[in-house]
N, CA, C and O atoms as a Tripos MOL2 file, in Angstrom:
@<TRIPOS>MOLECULE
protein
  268   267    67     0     0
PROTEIN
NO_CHARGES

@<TRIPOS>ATOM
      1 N          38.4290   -8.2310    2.8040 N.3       1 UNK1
      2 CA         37.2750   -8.7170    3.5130 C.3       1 UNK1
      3 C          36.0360   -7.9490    3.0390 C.2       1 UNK1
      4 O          36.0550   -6.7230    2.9280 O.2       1 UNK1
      5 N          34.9740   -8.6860    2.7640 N.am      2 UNK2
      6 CA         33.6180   -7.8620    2.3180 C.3       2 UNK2
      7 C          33.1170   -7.4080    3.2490 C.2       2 UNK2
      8 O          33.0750   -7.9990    4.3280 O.2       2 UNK2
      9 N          32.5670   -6.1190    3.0150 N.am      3 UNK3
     10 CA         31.5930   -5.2070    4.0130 C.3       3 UNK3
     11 C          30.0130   -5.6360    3.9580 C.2       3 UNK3
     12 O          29.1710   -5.4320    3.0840 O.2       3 UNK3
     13 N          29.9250   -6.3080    5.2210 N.am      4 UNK4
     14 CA         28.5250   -6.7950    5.8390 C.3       4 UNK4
     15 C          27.8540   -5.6460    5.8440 C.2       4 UNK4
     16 O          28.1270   -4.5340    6.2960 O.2       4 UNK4
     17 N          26.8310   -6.1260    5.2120 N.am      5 UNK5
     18 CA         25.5280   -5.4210    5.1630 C.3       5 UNK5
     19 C          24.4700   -5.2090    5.7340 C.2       5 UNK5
     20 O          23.6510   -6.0680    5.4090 O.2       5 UNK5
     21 N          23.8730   -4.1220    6.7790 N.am      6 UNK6
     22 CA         23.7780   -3.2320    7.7230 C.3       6 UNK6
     23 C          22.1250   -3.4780    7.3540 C.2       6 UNK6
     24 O          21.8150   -3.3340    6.1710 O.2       6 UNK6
     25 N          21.0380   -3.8490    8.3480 N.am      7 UNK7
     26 CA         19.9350   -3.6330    8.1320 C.3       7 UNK7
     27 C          19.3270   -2.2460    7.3280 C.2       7 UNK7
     28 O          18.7090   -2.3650    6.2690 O.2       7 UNK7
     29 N          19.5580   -1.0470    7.9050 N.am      8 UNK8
     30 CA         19.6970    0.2470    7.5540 C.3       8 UNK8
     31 C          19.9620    0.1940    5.7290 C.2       8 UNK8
     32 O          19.5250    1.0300    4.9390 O.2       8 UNK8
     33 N          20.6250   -0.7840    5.4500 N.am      9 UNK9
     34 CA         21.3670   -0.8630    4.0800 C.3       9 UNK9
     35 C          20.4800   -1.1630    3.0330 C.2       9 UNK9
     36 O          20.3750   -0.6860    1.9030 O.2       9 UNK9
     37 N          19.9250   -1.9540    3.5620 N.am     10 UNK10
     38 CA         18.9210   -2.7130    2.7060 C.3      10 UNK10
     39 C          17.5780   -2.2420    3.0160 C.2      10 UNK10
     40 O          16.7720   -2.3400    2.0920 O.2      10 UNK10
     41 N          17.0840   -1.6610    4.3170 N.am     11 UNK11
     42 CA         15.9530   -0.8680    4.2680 C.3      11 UNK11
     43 C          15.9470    0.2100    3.4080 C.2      11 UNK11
     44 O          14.9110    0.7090    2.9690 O.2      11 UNK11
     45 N          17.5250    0.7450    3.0440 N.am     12 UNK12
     46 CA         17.3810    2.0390    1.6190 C.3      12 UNK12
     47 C          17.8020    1.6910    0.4620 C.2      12 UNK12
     48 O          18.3900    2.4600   -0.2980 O.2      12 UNK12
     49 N          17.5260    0.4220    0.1990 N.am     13 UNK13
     50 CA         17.7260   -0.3260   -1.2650 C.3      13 UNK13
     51 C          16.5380   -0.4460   -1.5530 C.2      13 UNK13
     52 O          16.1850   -0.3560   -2.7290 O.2      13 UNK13
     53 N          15.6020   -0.6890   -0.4970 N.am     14 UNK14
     54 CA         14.1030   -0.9300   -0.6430 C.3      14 UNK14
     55 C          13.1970   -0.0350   -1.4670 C.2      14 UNK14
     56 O          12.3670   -0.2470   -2.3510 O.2      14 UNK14
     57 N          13.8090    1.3830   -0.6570 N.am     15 UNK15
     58 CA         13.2850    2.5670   -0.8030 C.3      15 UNK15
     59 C          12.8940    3.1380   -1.8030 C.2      15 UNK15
     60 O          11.8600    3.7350   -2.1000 O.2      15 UNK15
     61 N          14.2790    2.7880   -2.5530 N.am     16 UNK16
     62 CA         14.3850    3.6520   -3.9470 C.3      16 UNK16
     63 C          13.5150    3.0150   -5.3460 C.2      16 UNK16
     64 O          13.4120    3.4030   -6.5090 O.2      16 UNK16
     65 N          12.9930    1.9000   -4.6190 N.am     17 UNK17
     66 CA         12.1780    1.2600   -5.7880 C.3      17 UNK17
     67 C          10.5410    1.8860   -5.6020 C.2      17 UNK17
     68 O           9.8900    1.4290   -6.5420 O.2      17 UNK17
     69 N           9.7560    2.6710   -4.8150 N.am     18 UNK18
     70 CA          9.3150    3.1780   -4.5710 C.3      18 UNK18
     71 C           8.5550    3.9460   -6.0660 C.2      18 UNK18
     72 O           9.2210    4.3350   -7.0250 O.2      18 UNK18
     73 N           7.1540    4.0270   -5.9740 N.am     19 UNK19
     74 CA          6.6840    4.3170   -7.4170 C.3      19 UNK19
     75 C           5.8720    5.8570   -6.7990 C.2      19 UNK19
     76 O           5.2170    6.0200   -5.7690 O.2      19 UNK19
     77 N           6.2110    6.7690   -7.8210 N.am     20 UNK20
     78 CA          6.0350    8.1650   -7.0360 C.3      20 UNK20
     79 C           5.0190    8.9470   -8.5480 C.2      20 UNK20
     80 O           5.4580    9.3700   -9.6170 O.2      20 UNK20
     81 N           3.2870    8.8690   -7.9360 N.am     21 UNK21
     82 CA          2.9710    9.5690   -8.9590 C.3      21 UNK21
     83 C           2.6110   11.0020   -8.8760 C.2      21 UNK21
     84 O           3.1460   11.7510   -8.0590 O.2      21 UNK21
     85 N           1.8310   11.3350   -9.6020 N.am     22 UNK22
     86 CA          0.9080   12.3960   -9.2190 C.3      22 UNK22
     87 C          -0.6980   12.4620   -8.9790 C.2      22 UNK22
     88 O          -1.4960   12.1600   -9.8660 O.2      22 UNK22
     89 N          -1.0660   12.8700   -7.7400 N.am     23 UNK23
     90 CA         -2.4630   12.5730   -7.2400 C.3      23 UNK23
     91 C          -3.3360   13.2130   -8.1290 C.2      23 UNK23
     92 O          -2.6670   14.1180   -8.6290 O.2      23 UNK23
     93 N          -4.7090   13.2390   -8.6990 N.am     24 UNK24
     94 CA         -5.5940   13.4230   -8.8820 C.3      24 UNK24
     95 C          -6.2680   14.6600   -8.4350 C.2      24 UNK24
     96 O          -6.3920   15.7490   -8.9950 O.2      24 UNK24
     97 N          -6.7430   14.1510   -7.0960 N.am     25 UNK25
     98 CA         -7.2800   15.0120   -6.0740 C.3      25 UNK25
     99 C          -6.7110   16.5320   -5.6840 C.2      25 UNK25
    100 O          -7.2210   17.6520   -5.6920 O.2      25 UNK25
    101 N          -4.8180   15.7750   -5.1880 N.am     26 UNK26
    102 CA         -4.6850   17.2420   -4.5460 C.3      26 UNK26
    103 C          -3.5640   17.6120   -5.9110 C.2      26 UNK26
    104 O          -3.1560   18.7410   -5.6360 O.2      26 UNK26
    105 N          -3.0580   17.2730   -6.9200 N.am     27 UNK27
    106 CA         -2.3730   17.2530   -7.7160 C.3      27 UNK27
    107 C          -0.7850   17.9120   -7.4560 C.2      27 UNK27
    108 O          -0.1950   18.7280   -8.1640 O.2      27 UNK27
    109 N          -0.2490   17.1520   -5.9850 N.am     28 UNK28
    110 CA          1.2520   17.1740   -5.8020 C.3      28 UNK28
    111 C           1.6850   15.4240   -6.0390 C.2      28 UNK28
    112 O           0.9070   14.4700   -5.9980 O.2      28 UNK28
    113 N           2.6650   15.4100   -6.2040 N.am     29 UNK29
    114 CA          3.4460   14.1370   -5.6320 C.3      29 UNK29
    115 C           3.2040   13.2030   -4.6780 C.2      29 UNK29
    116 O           3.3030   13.6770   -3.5460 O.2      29 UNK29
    117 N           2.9020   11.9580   -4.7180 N.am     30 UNK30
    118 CA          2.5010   11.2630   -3.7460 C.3      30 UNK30
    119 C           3.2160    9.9000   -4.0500 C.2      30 UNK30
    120 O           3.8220    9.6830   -5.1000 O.2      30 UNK30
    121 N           3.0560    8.8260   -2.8150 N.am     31 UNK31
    122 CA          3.7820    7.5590   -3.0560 C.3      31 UNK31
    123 C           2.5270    6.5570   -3.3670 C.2      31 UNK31
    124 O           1.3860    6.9170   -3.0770 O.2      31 UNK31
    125 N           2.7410    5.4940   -3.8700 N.am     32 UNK32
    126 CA          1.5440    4.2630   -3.7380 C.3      32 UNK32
    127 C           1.7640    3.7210   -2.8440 C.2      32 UNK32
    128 O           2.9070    3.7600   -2.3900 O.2      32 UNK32
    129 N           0.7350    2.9720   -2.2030 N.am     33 UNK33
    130 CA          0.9870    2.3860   -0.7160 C.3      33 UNK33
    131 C          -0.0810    1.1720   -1.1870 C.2      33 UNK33
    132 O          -1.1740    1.3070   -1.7350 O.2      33 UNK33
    133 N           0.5660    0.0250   -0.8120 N.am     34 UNK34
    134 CA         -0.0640   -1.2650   -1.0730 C.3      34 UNK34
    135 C          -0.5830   -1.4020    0.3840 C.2      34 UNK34
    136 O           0.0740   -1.2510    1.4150 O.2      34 UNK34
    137 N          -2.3470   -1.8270    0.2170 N.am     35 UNK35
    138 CA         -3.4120   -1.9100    1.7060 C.3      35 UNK35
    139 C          -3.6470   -3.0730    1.5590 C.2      35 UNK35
    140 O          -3.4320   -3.5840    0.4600 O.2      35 UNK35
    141 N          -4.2280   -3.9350    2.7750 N.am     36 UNK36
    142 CA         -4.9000   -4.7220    2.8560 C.3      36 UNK36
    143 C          -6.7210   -4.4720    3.4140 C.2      36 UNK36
    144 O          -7.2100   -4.2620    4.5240 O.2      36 UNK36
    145 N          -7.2810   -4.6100    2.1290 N.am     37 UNK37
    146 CA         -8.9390   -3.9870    2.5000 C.3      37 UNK37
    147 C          -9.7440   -5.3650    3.1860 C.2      37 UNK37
    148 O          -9.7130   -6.5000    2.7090 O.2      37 UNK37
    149 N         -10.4890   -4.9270    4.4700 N.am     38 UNK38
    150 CA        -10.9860   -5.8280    4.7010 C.3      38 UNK38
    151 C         -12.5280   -5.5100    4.6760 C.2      38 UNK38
    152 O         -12.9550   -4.5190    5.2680 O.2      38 UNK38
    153 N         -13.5360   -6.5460    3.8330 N.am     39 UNK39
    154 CA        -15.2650   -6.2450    4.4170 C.3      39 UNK39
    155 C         -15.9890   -7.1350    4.6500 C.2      39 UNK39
    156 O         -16.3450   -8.0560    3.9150 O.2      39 UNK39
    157 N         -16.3580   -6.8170    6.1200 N.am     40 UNK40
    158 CA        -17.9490   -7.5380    6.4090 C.3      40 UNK40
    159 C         -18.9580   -8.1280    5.9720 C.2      40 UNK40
    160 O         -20.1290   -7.7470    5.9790 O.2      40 UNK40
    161 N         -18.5810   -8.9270    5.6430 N.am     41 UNK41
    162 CA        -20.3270   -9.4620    4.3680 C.3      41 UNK41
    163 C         -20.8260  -10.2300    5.3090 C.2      41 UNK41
    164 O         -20.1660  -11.1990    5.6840 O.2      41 UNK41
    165 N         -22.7850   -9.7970    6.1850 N.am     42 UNK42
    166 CA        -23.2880  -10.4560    6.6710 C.3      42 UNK42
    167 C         -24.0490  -11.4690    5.8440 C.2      42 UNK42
    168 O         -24.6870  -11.3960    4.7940 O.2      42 UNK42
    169 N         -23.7060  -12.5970    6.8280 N.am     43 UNK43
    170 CA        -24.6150  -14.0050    6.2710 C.3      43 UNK43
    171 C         -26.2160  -14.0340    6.5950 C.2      43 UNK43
    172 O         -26.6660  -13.7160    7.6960 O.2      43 UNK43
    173 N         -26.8140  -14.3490    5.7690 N.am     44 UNK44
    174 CA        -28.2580  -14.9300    6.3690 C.3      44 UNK44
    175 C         -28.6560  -15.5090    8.2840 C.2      44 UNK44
    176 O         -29.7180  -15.3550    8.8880 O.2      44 UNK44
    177 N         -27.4120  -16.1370    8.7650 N.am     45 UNK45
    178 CA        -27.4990  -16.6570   10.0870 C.3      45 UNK45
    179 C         -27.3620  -15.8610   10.9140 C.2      45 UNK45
    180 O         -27.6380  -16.1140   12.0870 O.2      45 UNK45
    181 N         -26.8020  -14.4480   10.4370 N.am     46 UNK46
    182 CA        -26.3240  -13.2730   11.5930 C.3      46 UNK46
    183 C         -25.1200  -13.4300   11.9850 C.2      46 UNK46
    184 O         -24.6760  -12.8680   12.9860 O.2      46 UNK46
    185 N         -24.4450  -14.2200   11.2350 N.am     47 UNK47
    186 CA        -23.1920  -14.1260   11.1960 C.3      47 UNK47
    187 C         -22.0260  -13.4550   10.1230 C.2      47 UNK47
    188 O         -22.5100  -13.4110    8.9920 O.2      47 UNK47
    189 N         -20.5570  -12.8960   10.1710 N.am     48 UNK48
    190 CA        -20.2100  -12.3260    9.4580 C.3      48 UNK48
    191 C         -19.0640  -13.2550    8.6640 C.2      48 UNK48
    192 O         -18.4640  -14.1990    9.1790 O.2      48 UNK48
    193 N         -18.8750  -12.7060    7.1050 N.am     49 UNK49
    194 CA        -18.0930  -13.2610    6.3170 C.3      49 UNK49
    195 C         -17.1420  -12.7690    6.2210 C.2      49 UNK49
    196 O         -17.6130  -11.6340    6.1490 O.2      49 UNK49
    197 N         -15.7090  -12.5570    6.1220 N.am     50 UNK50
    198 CA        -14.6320  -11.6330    6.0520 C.3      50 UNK50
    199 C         -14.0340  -11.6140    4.1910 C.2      50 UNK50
    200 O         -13.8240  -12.6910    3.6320 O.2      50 UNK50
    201 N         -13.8900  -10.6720    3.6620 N.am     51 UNK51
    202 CA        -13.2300  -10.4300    2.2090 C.3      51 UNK51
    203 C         -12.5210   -9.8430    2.0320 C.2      51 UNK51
    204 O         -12.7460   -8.6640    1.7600 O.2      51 UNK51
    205 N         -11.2910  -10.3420    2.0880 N.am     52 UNK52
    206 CA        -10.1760   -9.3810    2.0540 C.3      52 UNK52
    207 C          -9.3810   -9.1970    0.5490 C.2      52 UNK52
    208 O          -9.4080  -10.1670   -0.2090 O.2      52 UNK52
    209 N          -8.9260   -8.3950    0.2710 N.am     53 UNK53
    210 CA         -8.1960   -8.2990   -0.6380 C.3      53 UNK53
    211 C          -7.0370   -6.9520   -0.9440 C.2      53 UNK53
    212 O          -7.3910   -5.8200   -0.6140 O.2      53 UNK53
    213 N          -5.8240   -7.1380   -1.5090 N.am     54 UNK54
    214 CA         -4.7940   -6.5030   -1.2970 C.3      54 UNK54
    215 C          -4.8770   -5.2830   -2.3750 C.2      54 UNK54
    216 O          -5.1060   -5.5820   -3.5470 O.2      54 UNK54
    217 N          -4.7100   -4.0210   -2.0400 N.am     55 UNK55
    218 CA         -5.3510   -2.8960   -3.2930 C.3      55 UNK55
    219 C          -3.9540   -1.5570   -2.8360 C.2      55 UNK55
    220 O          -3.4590   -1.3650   -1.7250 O.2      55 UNK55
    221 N          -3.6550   -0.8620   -4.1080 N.am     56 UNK56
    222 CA         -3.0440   -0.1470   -4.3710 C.3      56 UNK56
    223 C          -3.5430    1.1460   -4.0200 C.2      56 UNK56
    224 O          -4.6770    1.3460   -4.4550 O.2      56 UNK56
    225 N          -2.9620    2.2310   -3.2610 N.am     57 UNK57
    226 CA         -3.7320    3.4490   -3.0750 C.3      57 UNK57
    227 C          -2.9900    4.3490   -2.9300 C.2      57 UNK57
    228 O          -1.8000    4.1730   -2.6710 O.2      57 UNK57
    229 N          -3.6220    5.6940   -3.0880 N.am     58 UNK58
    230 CA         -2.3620    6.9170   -3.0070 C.3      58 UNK58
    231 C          -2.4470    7.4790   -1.7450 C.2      58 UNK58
    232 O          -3.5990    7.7610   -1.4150 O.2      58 UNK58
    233 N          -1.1970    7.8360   -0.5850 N.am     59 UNK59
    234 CA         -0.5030    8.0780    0.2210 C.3      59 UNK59
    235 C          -1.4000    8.9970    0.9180 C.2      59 UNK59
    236 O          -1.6700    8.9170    2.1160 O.2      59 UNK59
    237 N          -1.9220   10.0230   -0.0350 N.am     60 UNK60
    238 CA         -1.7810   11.2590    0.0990 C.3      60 UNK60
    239 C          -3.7160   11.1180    0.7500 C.2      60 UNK60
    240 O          -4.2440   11.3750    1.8320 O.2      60 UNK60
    241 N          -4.1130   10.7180   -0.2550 N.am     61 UNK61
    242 CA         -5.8240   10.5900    0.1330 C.3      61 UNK61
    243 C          -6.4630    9.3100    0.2080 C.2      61 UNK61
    244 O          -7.6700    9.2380    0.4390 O.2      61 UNK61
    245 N          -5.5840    8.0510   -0.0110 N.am     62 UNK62
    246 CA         -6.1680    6.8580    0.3760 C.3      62 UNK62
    247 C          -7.2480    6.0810   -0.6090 C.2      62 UNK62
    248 O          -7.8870    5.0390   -0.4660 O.2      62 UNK62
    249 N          -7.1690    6.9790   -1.5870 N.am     63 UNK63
    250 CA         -8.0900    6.8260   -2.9730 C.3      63 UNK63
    251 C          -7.5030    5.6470   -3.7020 C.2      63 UNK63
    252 O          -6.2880    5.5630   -3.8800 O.2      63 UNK63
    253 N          -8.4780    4.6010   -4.1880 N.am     64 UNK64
    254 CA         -7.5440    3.3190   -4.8740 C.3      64 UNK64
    255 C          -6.6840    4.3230   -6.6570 C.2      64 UNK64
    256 O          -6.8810    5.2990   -7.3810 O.2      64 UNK64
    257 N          -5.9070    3.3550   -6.5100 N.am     65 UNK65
    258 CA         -4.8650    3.7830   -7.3050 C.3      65 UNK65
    259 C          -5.1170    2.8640   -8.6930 C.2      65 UNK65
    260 O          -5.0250    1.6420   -8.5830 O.2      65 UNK65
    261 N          -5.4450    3.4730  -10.0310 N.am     66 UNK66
    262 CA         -5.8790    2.8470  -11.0680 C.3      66 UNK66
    263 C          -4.9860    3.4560  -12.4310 C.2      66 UNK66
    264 O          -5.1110    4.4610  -13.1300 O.2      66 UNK66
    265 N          -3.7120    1.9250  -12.4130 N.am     67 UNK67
    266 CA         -2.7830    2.2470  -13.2220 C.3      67 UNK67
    267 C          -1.9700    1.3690  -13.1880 C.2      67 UNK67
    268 O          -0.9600    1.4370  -13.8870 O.2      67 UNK67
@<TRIPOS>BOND
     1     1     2 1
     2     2     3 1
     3     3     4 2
     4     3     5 am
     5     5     6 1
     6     6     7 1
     7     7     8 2
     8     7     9 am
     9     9    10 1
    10    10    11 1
    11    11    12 2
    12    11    13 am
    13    13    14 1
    14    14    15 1
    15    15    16 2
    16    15    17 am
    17    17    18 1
    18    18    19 1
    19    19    20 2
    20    19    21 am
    21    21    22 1
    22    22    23 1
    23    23    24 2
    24    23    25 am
    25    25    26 1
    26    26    27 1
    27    27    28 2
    28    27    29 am
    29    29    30 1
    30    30    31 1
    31    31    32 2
    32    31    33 am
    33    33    34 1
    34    34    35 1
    35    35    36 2
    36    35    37 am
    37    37    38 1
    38    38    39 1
    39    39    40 2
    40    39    41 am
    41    41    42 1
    42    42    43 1
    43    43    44 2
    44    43    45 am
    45    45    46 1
    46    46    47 1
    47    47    48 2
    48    47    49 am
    49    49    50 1
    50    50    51 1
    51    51    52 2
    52    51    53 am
    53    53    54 1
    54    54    55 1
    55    55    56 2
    56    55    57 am
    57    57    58 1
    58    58    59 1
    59    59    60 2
    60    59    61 am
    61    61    62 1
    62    62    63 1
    63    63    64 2
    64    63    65 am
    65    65    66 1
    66    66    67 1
    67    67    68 2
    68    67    69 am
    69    69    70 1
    70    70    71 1
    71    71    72 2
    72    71    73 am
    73    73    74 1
    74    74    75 1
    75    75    76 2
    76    75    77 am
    77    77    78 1
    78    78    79 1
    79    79    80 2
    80    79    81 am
    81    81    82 1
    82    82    83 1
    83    83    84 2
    84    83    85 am
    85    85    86 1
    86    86    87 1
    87    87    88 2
    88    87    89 am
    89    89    90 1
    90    90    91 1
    91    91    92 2
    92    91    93 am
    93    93    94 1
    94    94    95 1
    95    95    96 2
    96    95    97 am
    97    97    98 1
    98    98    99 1
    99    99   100 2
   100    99   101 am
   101   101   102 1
   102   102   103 1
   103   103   104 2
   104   103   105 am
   105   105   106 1
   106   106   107 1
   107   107   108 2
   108   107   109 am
   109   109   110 1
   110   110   111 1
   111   111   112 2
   112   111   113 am
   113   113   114 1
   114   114   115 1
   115   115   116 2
   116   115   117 am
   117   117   118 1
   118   118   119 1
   119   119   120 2
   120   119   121 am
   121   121   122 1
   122   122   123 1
   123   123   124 2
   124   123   125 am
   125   125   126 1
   126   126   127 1
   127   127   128 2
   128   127   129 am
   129   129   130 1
   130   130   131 1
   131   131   132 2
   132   131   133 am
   133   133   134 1
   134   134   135 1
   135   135   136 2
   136   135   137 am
   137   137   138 1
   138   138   139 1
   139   139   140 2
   140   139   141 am
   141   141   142 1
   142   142   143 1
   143   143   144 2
   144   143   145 am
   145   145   146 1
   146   146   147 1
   147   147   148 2
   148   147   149 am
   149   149   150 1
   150   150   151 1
   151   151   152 2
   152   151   153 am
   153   153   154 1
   154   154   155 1
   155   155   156 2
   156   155   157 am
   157   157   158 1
   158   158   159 1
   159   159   160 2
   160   159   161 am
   161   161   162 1
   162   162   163 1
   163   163   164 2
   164   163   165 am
   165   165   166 1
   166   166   167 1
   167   167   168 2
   168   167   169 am
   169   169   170 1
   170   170   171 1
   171   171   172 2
   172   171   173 am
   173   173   174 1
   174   174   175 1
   175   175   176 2
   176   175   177 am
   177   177   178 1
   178   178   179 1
   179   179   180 2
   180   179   181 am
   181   181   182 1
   182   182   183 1
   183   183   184 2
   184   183   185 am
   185   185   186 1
   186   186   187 1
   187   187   188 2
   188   187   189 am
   189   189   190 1
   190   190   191 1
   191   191   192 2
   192   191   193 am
   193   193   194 1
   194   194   195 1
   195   195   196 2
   196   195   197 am
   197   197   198 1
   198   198   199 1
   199   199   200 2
   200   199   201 am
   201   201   202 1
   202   202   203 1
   203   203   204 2
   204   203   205 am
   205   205   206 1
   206   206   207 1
   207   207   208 2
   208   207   209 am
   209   209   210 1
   210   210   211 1
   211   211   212 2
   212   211   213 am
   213   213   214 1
   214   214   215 1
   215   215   216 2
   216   215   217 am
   217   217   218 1
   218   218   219 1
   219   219   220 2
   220   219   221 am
   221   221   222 1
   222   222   223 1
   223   223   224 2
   224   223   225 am
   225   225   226 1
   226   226   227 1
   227   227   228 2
   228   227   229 am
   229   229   230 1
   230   230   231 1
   231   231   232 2
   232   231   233 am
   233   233   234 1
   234   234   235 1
   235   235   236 2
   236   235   237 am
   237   237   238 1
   238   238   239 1
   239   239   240 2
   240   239   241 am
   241   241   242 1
   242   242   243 1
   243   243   244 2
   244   243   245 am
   245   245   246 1
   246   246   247 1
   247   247   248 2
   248   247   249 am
   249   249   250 1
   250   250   251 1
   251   251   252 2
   252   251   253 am
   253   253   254 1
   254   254   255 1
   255   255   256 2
   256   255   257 am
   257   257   258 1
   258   258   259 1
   259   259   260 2
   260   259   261 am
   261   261   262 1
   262   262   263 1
   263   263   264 2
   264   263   265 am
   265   265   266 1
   266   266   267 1
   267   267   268 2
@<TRIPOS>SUBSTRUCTURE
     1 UNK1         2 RESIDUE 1 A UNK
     2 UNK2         6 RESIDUE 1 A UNK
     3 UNK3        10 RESIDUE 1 A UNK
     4 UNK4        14 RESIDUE 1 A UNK
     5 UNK5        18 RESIDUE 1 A UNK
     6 UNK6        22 RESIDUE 1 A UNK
     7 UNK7        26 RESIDUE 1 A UNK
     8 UNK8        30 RESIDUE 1 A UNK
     9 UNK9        34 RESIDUE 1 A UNK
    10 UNK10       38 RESIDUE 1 A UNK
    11 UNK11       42 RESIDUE 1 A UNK
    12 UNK12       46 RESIDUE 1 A UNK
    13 UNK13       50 RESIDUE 1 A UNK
    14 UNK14       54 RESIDUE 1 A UNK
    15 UNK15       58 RESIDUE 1 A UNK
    16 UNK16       62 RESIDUE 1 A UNK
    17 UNK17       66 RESIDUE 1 A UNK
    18 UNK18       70 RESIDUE 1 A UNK
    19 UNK19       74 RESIDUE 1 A UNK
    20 UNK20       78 RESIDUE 1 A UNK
    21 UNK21       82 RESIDUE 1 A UNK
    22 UNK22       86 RESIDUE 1 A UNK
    23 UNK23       90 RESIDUE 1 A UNK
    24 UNK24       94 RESIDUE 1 A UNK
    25 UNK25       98 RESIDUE 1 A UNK
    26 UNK26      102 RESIDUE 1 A UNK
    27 UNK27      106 RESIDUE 1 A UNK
    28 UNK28      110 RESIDUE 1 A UNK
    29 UNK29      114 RESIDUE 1 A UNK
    30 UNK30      118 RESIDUE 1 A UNK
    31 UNK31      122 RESIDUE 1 A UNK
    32 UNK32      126 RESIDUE 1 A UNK
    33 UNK33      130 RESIDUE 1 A UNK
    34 UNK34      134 RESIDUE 1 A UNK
    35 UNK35      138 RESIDUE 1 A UNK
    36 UNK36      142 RESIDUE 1 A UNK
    37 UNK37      146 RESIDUE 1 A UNK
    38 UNK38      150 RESIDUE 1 A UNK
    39 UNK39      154 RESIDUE 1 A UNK
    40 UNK40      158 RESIDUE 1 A UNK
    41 UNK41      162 RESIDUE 1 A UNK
    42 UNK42      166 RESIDUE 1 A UNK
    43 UNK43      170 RESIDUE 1 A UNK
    44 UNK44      174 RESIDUE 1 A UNK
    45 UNK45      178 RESIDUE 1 A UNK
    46 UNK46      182 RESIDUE 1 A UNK
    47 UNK47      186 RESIDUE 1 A UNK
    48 UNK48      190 RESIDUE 1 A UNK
    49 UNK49      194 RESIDUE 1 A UNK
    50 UNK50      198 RESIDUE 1 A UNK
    51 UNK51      202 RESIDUE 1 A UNK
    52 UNK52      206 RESIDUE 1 A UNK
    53 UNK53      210 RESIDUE 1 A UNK
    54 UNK54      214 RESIDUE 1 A UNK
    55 UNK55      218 RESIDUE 1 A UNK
    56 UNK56      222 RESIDUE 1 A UNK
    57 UNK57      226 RESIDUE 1 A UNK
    58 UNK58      230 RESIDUE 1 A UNK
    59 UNK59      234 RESIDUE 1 A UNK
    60 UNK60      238 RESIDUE 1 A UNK
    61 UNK61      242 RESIDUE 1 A UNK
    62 UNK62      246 RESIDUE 1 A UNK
    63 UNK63      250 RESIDUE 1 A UNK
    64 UNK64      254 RESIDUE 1 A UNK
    65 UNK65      258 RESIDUE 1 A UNK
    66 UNK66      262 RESIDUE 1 A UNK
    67 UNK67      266 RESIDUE 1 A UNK
């Protein structure tokens, strides 16, 4: 009989794909963390525009990640 596979199981299959560089700033080890950036662009009417877009950043200081 096959052994069913355990949420837990696959949350640490996830894991290990994980991209681990070295920061810049504080120059230890850090993870990339994929954000969703959101900005305000006011309109002429006084109303607001929303721009979102999905950006790569390091863990450690939140600095976009260029690589």
């Amino acid at each position: 009989m096959a052994k069913v596979q355990s949420f837990a199981d696959k949350a640490n299959k996830k894991k290990q794909g994980d991209l681990i560089v070295m920061c810049p700033d504080t120059g230890k080890e850090t993870k990339i963390v994929n954000v969703r950036l959101v900005d305000a662009i006011p309109n002429g009417k006084g109303s607001f525009r929303f721009l979102d877009r999905n950006q790569r950043v390091y863990e450690s200081t939140y600095k976009p990640y260029k690589g």
